[in-house]
C-alpha positions as CSV (number, residue, x, y, z in Angstrom):
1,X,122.1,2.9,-79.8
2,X,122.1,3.1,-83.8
3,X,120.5,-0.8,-85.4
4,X,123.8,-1.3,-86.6
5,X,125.7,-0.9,-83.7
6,X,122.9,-3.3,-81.6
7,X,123.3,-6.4,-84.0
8,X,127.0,-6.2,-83.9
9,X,126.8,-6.4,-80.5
10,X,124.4,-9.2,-80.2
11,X,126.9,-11.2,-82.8
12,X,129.8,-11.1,-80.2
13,X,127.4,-12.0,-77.5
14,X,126.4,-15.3,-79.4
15,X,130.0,-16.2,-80.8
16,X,131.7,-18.4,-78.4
17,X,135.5,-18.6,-78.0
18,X,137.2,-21.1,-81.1
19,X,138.4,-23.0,-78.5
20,X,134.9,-24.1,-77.2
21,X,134.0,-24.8,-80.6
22,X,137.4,-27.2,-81.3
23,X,136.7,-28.8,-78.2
24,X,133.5,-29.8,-78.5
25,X,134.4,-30.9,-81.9
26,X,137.2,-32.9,-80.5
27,X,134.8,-34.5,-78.2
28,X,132.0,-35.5,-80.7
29,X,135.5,-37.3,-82.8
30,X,136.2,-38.9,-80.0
31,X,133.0,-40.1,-79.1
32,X,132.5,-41.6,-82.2
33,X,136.3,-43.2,-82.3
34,X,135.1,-45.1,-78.9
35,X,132.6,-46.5,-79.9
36,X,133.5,-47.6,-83.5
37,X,136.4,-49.1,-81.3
38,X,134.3,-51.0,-79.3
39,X,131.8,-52.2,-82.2
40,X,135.0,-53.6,-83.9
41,X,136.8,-54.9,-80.6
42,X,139.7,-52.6,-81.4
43,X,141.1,-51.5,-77.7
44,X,143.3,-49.3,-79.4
45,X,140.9,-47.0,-80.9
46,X,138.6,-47.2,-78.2
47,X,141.5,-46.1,-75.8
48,X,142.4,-43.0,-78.4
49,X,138.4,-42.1,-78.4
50,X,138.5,-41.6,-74.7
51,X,141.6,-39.7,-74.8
52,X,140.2,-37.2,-77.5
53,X,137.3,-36.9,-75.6
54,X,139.3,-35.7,-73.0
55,X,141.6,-33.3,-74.6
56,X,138.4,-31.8,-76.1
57,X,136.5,-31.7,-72.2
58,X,140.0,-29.6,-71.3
59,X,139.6,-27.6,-74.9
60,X,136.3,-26.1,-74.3
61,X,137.1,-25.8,-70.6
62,X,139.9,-23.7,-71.8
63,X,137.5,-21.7,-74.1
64,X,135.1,-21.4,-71.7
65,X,137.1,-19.1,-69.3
66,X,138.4,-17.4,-71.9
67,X,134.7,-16.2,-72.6
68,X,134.4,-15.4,-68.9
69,X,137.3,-13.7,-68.7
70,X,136.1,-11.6,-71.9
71,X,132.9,-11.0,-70.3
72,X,130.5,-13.1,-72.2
């Protein structure tokens, strides 16, 4: 196996499904919508924290059996 062809290989190896990375992304948001929501006492944005946190847990979920599926 050529140099090249070894660190291409252990680039796909490390790059995780764009999914994981939106999700977890989603999640962080979220996080931090909750609990501005609950420092201001706005139920509202607390509420739409929790459910971003959410649709970014299902998100990477998602991503992460796409990686299994791919092998990874």
């Amino acid at each position: 196996m050529s140099l090249v062809h070894k660190r291409s290989s252990d680039w796909e190896n490390k790059n995780m499904d764009k999914d994981r990375l939106a999700g977890s992304a989603k999640q962080i948001k979220g996080k931090i919508k909750e609990v501005s929501g609950k420092i201001l006492g706005d139920a509202k944005l607390e509420s739409e924290g929790k459910a971003e946190q959410v649709a970014g847990k299902t998100q990477n979920a998602v991503g992460g059996l796409k990686d299994t599926l791919k092998g990874e």
